[in-house]
C-alpha positions as CSV (number, residue, x, y, z in Angstrom):
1,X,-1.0,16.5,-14.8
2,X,2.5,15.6,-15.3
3,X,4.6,12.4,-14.1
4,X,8.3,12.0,-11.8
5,X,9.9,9.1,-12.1
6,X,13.6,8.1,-10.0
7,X,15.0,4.9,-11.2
8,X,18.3,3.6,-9.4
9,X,20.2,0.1,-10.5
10,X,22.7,-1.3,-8.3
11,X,24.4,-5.1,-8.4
12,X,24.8,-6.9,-5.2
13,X,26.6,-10.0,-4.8
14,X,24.4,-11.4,-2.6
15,X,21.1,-13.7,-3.3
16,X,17.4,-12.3,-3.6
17,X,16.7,-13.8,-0.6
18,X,19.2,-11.8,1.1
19,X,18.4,-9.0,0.0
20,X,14.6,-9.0,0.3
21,X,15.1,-9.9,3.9
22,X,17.7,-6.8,4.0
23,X,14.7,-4.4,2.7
24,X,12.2,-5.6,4.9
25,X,13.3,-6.7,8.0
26,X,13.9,-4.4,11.1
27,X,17.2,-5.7,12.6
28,X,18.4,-5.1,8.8
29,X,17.0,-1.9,7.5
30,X,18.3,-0.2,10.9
31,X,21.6,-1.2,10.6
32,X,22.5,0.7,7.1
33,X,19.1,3.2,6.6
34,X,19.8,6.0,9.1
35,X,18.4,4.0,12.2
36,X,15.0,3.5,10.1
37,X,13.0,0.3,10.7
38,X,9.8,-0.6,8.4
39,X,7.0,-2.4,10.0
40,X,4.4,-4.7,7.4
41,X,3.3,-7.9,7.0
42,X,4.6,-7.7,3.6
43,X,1.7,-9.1,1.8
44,X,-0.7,-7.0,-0.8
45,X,-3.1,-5.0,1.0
46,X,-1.0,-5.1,4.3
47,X,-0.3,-1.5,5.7
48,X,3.4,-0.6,5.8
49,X,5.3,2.4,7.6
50,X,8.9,3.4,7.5
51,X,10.2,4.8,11.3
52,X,12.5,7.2,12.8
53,X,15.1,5.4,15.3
54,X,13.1,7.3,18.3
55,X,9.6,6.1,16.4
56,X,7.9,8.4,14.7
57,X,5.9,7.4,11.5
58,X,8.1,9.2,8.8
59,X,6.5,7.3,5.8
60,X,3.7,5.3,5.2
61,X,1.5,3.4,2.5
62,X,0.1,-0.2,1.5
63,X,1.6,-3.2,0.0
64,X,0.4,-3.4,-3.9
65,X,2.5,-6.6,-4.7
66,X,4.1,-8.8,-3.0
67,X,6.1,-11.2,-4.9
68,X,8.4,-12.9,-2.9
69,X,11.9,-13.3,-3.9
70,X,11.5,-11.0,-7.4
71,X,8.7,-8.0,-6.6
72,X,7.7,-5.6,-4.3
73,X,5.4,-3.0,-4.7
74,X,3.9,-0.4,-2.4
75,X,2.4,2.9,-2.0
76,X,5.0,5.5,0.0
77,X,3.5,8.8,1.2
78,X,6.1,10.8,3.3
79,X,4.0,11.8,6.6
80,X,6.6,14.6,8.1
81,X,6.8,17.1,5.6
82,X,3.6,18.4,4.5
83,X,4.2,19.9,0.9
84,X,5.6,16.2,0.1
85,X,2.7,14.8,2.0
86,X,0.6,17.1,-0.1
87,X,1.4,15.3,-2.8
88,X,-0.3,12.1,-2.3
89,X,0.7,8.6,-2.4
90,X,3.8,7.5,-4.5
91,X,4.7,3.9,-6.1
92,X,7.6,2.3,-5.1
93,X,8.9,-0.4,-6.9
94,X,12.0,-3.0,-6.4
95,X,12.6,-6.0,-9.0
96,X,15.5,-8.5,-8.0
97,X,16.6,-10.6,-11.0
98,X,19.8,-12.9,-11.7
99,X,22.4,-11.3,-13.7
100,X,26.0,-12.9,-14.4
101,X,27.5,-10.3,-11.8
102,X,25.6,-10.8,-9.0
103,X,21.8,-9.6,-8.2
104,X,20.3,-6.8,-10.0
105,X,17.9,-4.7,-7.8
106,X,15.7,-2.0,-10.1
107,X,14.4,0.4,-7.9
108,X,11.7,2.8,-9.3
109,X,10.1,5.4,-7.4
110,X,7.5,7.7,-9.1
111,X,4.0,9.7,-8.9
112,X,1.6,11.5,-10.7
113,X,2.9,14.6,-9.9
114,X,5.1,17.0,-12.1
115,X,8.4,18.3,-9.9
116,X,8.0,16.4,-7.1
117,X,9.6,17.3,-4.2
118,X,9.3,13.9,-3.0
119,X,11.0,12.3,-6.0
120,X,13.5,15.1,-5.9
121,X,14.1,14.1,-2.1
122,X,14.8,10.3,-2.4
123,X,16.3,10.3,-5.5
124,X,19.0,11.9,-3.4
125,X,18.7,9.2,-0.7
126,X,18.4,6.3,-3.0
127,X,21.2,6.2,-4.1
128,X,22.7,6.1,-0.4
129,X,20.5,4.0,0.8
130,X,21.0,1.5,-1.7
131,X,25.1,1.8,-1.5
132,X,24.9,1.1,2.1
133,X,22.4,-1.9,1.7
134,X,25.0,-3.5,-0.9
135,X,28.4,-2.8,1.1
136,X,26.4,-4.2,4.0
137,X,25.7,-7.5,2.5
138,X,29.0,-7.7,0.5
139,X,31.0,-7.0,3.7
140,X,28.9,-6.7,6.7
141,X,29.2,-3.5,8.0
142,X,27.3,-0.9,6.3
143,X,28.4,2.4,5.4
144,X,29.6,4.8,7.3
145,X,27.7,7.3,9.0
146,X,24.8,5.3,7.3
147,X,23.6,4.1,10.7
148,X,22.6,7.6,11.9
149,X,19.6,9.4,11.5
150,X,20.5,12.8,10.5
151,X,20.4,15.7,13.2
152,X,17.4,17.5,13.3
153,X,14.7,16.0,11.6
């Protein structure tokens, strides 16, 4: 059995609180994550699914930790592609701490699971993702083109 493991590390001026609320809430994650809104309670043990802008289930999993403004923790699973959702439930982590430049997010995604497609696919859209998120709070207007979900999926 072997392991992947995408880590990403991105300042945002911004607070945690900001920021958490920017991952997890609707109106947010829509407006610089391809269309994409994430429904959970956000509390361990709580379901949690990622959406397409016309709402289909396109990810799903559970909320492992829930630590409210440093941790978050939860299972990811993509449910559209099958050889990705093949490969069983992934752990997806973000960490917010203080740093003197701003807010350091940590983002680690990883599975059991040697040569993951899944890792290989976000750690291509992490990194976009992520961008988007910060410009959004720094500026207030996301991205662009980061709005969009891409044509035909």
């Amino acid at each position: 059995m072997g392991h992947s493991k995408f880590v990403y590390v991105i300042i945002i001026r911004s607070t945690r609180e900001k920021i958490w609320e920017a991952l997890t809430k609707p109106e947010f994650t829509r407006r610089y994550w391809a269309g994409t809104t994430q429904k959970s309670e956000w509390k361990k043990g709580a379901s949690w699914g990622a959406y397409t802008p016309d709402g289909r289930l396109w990810d799903a999993g559970e909320i492992l930790e829930s630590d409210f403004p440093h941790k978050l923790v939860l299972t990811w699973r993509n449910e559209h592609f099958p050889d990705m959702k093949a490969e069983g439930f992934t752990r997806l982590t973000y960490v917010l701490e203080e740093s003197p430049l701003g807010i350091k997010l940590t983002l680690t995604h990883e599975v059991d699971v040697a040569n993951s497609k899944l890792i290989e696919a976000v750690s291509g859209g992490w990194p976009s993702v992520l961008s988007s998120l910060k410009t959004f709070l720094e500026t207030g207007t996301p991205l662009p083109n980061s709005e969009k979900w891409p044509e035909g999926l």
